[in-house]
C-alpha positions as CSV (number, residue, x, y, z in Angstrom):
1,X,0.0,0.0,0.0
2,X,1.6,3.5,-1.1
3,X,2.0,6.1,1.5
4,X,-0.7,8.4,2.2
5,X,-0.7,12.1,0.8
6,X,0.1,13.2,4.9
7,X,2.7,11.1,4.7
8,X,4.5,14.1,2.4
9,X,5.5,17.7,3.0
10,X,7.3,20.4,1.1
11,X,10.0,20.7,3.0
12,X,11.5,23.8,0.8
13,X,10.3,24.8,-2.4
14,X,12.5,22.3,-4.5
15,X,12.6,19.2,-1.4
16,X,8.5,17.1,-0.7
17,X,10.2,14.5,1.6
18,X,8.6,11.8,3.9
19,X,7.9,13.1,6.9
20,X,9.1,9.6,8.6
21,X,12.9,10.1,8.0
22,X,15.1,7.2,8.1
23,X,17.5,7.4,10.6
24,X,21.2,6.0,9.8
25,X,22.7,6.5,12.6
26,X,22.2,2.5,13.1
27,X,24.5,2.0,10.6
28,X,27.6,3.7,12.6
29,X,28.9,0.4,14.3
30,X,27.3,1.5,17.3
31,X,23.9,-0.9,17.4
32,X,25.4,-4.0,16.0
33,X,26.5,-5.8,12.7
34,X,25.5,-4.5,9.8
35,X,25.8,-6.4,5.6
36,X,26.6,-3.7,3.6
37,X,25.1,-5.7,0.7
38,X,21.8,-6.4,2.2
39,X,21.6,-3.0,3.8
40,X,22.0,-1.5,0.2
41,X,18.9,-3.9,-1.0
42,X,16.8,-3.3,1.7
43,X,17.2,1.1,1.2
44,X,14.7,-0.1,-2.2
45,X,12.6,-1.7,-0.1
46,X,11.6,1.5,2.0
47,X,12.0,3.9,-1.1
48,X,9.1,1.5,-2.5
49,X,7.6,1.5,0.5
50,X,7.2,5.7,0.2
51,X,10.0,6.3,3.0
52,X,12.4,8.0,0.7
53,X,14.0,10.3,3.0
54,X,17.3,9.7,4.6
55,X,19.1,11.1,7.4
56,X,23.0,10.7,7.7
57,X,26.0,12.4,9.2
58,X,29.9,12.1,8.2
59,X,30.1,10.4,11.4
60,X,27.8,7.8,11.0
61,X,30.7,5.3,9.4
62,X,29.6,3.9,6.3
63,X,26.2,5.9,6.0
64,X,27.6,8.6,3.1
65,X,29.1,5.8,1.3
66,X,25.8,3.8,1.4
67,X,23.7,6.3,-0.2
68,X,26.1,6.9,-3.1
69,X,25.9,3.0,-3.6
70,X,22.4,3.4,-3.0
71,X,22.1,6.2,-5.5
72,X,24.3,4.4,-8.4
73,X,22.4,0.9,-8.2
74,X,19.0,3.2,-8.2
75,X,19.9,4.7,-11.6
76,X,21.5,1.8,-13.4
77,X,18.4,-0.4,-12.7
78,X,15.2,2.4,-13.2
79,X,17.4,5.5,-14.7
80,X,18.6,8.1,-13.7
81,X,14.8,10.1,-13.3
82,X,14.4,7.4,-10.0
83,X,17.0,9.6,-8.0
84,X,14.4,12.4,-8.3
85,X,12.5,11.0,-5.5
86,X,15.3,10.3,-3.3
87,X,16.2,12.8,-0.5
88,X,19.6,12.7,1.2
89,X,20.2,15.0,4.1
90,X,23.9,15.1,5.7
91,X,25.9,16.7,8.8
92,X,28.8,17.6,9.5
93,X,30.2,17.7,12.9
94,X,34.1,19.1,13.3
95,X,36.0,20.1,15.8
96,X,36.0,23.8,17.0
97,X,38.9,25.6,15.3
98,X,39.5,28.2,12.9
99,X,37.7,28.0,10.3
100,X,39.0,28.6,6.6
101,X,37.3,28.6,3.4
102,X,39.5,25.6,2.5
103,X,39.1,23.5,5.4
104,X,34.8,24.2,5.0
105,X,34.8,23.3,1.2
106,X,37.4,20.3,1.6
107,X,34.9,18.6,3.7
108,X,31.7,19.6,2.0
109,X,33.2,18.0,-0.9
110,X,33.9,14.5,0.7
111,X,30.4,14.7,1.2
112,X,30.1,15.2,-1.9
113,X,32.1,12.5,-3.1
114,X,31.0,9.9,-0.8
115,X,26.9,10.0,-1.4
116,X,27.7,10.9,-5.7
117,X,25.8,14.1,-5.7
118,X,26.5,17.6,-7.2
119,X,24.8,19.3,-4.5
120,X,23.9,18.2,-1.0
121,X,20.0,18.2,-0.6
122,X,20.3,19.2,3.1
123,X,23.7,20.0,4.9
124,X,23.3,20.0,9.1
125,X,25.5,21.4,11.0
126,X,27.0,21.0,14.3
127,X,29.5,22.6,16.7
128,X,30.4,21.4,20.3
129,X,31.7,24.4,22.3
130,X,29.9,27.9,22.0
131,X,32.6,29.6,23.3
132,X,34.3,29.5,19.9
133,X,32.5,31.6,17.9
134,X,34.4,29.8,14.5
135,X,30.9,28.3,13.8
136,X,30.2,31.5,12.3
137,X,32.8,31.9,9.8
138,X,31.9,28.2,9.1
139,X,28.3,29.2,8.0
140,X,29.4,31.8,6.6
141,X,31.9,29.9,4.2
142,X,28.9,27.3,3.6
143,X,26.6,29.9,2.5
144,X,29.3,30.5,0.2
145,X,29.3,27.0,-1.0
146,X,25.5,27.1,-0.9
147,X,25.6,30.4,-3.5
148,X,28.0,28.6,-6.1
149,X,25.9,25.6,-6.0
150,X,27.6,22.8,-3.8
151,X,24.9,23.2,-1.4
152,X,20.8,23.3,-1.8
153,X,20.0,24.3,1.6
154,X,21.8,25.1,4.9
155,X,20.5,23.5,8.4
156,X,21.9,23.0,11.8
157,X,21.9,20.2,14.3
158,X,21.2,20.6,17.8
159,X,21.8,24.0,18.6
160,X,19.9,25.8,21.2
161,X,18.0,28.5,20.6
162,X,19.9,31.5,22.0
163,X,22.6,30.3,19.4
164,X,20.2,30.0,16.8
165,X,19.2,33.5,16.9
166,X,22.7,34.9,17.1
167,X,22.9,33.1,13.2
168,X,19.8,34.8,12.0
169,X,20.6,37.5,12.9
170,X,23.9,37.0,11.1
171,X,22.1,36.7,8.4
172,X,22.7,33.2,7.3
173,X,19.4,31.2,5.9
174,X,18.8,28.2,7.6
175,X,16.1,26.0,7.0
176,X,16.1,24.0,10.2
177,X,17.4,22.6,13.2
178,X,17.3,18.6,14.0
179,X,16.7,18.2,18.1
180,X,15.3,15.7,20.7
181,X,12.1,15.9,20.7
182,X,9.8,12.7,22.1
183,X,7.0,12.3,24.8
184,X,10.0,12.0,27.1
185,X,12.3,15.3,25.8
186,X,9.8,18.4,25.4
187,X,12.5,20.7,25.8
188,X,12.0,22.2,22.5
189,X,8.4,22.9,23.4
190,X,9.9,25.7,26.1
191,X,11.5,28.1,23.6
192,X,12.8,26.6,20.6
193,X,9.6,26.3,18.7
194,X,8.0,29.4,19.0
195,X,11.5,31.1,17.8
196,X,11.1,29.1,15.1
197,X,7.3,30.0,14.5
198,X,8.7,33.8,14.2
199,X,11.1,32.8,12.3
200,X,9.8,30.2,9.4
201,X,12.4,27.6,10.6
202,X,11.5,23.9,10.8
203,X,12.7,21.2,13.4
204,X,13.6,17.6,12.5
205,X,12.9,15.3,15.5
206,X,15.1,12.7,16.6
207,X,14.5,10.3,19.5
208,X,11.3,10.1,18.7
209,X,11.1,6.6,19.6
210,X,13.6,7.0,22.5
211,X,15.8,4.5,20.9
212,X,12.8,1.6,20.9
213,X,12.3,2.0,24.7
214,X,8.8,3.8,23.7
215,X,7.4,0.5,22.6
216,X,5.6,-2.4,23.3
217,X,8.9,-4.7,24.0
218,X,9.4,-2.5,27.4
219,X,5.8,-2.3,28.7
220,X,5.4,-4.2,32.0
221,X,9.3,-5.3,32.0
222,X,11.8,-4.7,35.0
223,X,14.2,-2.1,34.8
224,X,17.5,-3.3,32.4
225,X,20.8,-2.7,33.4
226,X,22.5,-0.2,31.4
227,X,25.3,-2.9,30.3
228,X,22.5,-5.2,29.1
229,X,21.2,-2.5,26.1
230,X,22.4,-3.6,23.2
231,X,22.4,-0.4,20.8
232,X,24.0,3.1,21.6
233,X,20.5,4.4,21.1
234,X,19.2,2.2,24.3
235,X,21.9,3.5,26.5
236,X,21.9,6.9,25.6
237,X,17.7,7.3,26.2
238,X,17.7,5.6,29.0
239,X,20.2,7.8,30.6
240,X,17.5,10.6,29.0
241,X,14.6,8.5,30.8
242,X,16.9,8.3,34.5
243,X,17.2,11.9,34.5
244,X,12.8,12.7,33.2
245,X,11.2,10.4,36.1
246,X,12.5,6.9,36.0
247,X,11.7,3.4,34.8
248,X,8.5,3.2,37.0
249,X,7.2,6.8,35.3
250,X,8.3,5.4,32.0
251,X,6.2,2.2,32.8
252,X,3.4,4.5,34.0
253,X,3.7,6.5,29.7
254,X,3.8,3.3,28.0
255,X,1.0,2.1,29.9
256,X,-0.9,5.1,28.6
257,X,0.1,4.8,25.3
258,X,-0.7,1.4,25.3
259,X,-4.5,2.7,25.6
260,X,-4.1,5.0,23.4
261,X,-2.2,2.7,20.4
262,X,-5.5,0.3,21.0
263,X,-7.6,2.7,21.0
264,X,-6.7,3.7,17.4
265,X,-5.5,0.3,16.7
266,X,-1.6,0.8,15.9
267,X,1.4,0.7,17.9
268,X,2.8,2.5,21.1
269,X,5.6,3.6,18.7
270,X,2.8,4.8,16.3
271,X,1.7,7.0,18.7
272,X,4.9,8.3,20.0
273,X,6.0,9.0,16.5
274,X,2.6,10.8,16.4
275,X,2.7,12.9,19.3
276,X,5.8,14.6,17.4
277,X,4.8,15.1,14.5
278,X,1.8,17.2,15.7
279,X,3.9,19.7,17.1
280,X,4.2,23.2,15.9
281,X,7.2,23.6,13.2
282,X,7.9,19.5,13.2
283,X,8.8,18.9,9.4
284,X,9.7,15.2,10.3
285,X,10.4,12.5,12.9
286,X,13.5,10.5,12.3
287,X,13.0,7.0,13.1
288,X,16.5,4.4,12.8
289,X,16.4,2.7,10.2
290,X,18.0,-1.1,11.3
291,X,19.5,-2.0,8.1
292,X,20.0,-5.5,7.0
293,X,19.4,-6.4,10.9
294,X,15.3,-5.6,11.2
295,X,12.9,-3.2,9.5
296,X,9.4,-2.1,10.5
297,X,8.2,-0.5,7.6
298,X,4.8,-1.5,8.0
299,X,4.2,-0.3,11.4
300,X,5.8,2.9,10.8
301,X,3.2,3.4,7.9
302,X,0.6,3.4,10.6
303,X,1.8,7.0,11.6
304,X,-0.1,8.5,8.8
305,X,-3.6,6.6,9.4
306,X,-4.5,9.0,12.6
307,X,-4.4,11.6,14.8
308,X,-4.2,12.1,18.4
309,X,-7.6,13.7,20.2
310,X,-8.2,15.5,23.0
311,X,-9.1,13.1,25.2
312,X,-5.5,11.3,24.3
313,X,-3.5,14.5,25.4
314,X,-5.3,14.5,28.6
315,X,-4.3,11.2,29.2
316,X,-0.8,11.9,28.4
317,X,-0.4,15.1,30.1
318,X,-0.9,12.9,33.6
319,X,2.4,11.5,33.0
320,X,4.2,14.9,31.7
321,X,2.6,16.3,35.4
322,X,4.7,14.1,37.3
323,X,8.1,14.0,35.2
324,X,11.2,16.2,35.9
325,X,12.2,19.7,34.3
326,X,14.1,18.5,31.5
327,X,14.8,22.3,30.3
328,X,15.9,22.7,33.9
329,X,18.1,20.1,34.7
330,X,19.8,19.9,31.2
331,X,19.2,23.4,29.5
332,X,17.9,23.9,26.3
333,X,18.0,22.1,23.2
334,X,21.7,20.3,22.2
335,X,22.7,21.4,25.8
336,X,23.8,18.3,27.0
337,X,26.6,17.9,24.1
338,X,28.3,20.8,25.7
339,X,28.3,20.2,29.5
């Protein structure tokens, strides 16, 4: 069954992407074993599936060099017009330093090089310290690259949103910012997106899912030990669920959402994937994408058949009621990269 037309947004004027990204992280090393091969076939089956948006990072191992395998067995076997419908969004994370023109451009064009493109759909950036103030002259040289074609739009990754205006105000066009953003992290509710209501900027959600512990697998089991989570996604969200309310409040959500997925007859995750995307300026959720180790491209598909009521807020805002202060205790968006 295709996708439905909700499933789709125009993202910019020349970008309609899914608005279930697929998340490659998983591919980094970091959650297990991964068959290049079979990973590469599988990427068809969500394209045909109507999940044809990716989201990648230099750092993410082999993920750049999969979509330009991706990208070249997609031509030779339905043409070249097939890579139309194919969106590819990037990072790219350095270390704080000066920032030249060459060093900016040398990296954009590995980029480049690894995925097979003439022009990066999406390039997301991200800086760890905000004491150096180099991440300027680093937009500033990608808006460069942007002008004379290298780029087709400019976007940042987890910056908060004190940083975020300082840019505008720069003057450099952004697009978005990608954040944490689940029924367990609401930070971005707090300031984030109303700046970026004022501003037409849209946010792309990761942890949506909180790394699979916001599904039916964890409902009514005992609290893991942190050694006993297999991916890097596990560990790091439940670190994010310790420091929210606990195991016994996260118990207490997916109970909830438990109703609620049976109420509308589709998964916990469904609904969690949901919730996000109902939220002011959320272009996307980003959902990991398991490749060549498990895929759940049916369920996910589910996302697009509903929406979430009133009476399903009020149920879930009895569990927000009793979590922690996540703006509080961490700060704002991205904050707890740079702690």
């Amino acid at each position: 069954m295709p996708l439905p037309t909700t499933s789709r947004l125009q993202f910019t004027p020349d970008l309609n992407i899914c608005r279930v990204l697929n998340g490659m992280w998983q591919v980094s090393g970091a959650h297990g074993r991964i068959n290049p091969n079979q990973a590469i076939q599988e990427m068809f089956q969500y394209m045909d599936a109507g999940f044809t948006t990716w989201d990648l990072a230099d750092h993410y191992g082999p993920a750049e060099d999969f979509i330009g395998a991706f990208r070249r067995q997609l031509a030779a076997s339905r043409g070249q017009e097939a890579l139309a419908n194919l969106q590819a969004f990037t990072k790219w994370v350095p270390r704080p330093a000066k920032m030249t023109r060459q060093l900016v451009e040398k990296n954009i064009d590995i980029s480049l090089q690894r995925m097979g493109v003439e022009a990066l759909d999406l390039m997301q950036f991200h800086w760890w310290d905000y004491r150096d103030t180099n991440y300027l002259d680093a937009l500033h040289y990608m808006a460069e690259l942007q002008k004379e074609g290298k780029i087709k739009h400019l976007a940042l990754t987890n910056f908060d949103t004190e940083r975020l205006k300082i840019i505008v105000d720069a003057g450099i066009k952004i697009v978005s910012n990608q954040v944490q953003f689940s029924l367990v992290d609401r930070r971005p509710l707090v300031k984030m997106v109303e700046f970026c209501q004022r501003n037409n900027l849209q946010l792309l959600a990761y942890g949506t899912l909180a790394g699979g512990l916001l599904s039916e697998k964890y409902l009514g089991q005992s609290e893991p030990e942190l050694m006993s989570l297999t991916t890097a996604s596990l560990r790091k969200y439940k670190n994010m669920v310790d420091v929210w309310g606990g195991w016994q409040l996260l118990q207490e959500l997916l109970t909830v959402l438990k109703q609620i997925a049976d109420k509308h007859r589709v998964s916990i995750a469904n609904v969690a994937a949901r919730y996000v995307l109902e939220q002011p300026t959320v272009a996307g959720a980003i959902v990991g994408a398991r490749l060549s180790v498990s895929e759940h491209l049916e369920d996910n598909a589910k996302v697009f058949n509903f929406s979430l009521d009133e009476e399903d807020y009020r149920q879930l805002e009895t569990v927000f009621s009793q979590s922690r202060d996540l703006y509080r205790l961490i700060g704002d968006c991205g904050d707890e990269y740079r702690r």
